[in-house]
C-alpha angles and dihedrals in degrees: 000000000000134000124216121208131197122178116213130205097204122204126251110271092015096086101104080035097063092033076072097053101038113039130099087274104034135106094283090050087046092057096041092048083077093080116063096212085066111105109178153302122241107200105207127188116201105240086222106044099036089192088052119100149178133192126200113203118196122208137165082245141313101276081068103051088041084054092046085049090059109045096049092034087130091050096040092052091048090052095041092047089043082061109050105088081062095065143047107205133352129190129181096236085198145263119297127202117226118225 
């Protein structure tokens, strides 16, 4: 299994906006949901930066996520460009192993 984390920098007044999307019931998890090999998403906020986000991603490995990428590039574009006035930055931290 591998996580993938991304770290989010949320804009003023979004906050309760991107918890929906991005939570492990919002509109990313939805999507993902398609593929079995999908497990899960965590949504974190940091206690001492309250905009500031990570997600944690759960999939059988990364082949599958890469597949998943591919075959829903157009969606996935849509969804991740229908997000962006909520955030003000976002980086891919990496993908983790799980062991």
């Amino acid at each position: 299994m591998i996580h993938i984390i991304w770290e989010f920098h949320v804009r003023a007044g979004q906050e309760a906006e991107f918890e929906k999307h991005y939570s492990g019931e919002g509109t990313w998890a939805q999507f993902f949901r398609r593929d079995p090999a999908y497990r899960g998403t965590r949504l974190v906020r940091d206690s001492s930066q309250s905009r500031r986000y990570v997600t944690i991603d759960a999939w059988d490995d990364e082949g599958a996520y890469g597949a998943f990428r591919v075959t829903n590039r157009a969606e996935y574009a849509t969804i991740d460009e229908r997000m962006k006035p909520l955030m003000e930055s976002e980086k891919r931290l990496g993908v983790f192993e799980v062991k």
